[in-house]
C-alpha positions as CSV (number, residue, x, y, z in Angstrom):
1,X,30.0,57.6,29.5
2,X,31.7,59.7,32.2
3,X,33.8,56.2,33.0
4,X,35.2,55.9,29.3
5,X,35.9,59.8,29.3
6,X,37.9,59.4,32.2
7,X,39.5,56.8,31.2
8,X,40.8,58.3,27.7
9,X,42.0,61.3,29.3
10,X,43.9,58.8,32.0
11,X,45.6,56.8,29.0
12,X,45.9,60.3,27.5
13,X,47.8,61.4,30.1
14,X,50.5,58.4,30.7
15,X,51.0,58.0,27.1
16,X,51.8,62.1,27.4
17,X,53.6,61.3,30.2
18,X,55.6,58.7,28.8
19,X,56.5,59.9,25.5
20,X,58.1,62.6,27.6
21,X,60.8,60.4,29.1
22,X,61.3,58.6,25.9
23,X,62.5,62.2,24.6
24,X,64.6,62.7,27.6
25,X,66.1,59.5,27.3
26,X,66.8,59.9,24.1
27,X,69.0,63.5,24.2
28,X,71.1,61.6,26.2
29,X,73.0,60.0,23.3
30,X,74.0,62.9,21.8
31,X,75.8,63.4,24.6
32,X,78.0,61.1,24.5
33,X,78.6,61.6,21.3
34,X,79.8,65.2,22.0
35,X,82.2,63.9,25.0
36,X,83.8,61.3,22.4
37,X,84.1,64.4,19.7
38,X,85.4,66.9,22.4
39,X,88.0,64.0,23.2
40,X,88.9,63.4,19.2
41,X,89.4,67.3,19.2
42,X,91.4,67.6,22.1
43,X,93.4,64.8,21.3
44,X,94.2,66.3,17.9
45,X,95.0,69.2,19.5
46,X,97.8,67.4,21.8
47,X,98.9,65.6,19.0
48,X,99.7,68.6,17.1
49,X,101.3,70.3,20.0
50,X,103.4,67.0,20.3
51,X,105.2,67.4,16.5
52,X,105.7,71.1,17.6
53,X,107.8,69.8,19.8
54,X,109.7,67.1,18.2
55,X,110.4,69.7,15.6
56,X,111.1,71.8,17.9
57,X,114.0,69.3,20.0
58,X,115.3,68.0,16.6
59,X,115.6,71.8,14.5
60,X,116.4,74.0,17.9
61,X,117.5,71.5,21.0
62,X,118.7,74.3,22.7
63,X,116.0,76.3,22.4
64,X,115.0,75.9,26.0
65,X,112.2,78.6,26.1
66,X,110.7,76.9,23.6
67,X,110.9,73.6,25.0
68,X,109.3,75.2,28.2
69,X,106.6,76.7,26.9
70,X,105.4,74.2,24.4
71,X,105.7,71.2,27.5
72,X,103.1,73.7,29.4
73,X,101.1,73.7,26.3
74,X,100.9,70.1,25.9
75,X,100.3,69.4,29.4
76,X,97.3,72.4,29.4
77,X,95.9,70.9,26.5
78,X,95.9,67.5,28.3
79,X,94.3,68.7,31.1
80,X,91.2,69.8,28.8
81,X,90.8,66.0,27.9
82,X,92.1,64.3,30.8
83,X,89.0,63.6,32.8
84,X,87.1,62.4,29.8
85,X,89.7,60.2,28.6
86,X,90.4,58.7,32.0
87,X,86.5,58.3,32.7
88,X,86.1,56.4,29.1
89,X,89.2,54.7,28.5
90,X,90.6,54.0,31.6
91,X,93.6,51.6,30.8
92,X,94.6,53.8,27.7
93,X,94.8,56.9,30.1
94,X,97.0,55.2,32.1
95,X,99.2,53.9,29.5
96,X,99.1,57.5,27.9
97,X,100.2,59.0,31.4
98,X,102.8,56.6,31.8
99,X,104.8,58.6,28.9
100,X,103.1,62.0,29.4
101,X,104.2,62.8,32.6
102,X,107.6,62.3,32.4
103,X,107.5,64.0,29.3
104,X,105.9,67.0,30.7
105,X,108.7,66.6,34.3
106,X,111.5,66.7,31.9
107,X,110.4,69.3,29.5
108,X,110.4,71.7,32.5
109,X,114.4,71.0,33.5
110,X,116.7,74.1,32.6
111,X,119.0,71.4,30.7
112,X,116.7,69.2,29.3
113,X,117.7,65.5,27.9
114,X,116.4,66.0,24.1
115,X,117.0,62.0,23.5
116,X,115.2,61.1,26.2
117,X,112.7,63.9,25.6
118,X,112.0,62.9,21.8
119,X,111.8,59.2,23.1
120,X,108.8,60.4,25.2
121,X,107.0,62.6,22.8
122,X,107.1,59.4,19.6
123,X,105.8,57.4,22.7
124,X,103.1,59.6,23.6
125,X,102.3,60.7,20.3
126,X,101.7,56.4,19.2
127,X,99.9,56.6,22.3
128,X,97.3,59.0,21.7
129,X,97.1,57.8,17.5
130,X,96.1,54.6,19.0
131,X,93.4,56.0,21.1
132,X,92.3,58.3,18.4
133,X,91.8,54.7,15.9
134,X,90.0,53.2,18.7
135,X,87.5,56.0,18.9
136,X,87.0,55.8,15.4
């Protein structure tokens, strides 16, 4: 009798046991979930920065503050997202940073080259649609 009660309370114990990594396991996908919503938001986020800008270099092309400023925010907002992207989507993060950079290098310029710099930015912003309809 002592032998079956022992072994209950054995089987007992690994089915505790392993239910308890099947939860663990399991929180996991949430997860990765999360990182592909925090990327669909930041994303979003650069996007709309991105048609700031373009209205901004098609309404006020002069307005090199502005132009500045909103070429820090888009980078910033980038940087939010970067590692994420890069770590799950690897070729589209290069492909986006092949556009973004310059983008961001040229917004900086005291005379900056609007054509070039809305040729960047519709880039950019196809870009990043793109990687937003293959999340989805």
């Amino acid at each position: 009798m002592k032998k079956v009660s022992w072994l209950f309370i054995t089987v007992f114990a690994i089915l505790t046991f392993l239910v308890g990594f099947g939860q663990t396991n399991s929180s996991k996908t949430p997860t990765t979930g999360k990182a592909e919503a925090d990327i669909v938001t930041g994303t979003e986020k650069v996007l709309s920065l991105i048609e700031t800008f373009e209205d901004v270099l098609e309404d006020e092309p002069n307005n090199r503050s502005k132009i500045k400023r909103l070429g820090k925010e888009i980078g910033q907002q980038w940087q939010v997202i970067e590692k994420s992207v890069e770590k799950k989507y690897p070729e589209e993060y290069d492909d986006i940073e092949k556009s973004l950079y310059p983008l961001l290098v040229l917004s900086q310029e005291e005379s900056p080259y609007v054509t070039k710099l809305l040729e960047l930015s519709e880039q950019v912003e196809k870009k990043l649609d793109d990687l937003l309809d293959m999340i989805d």
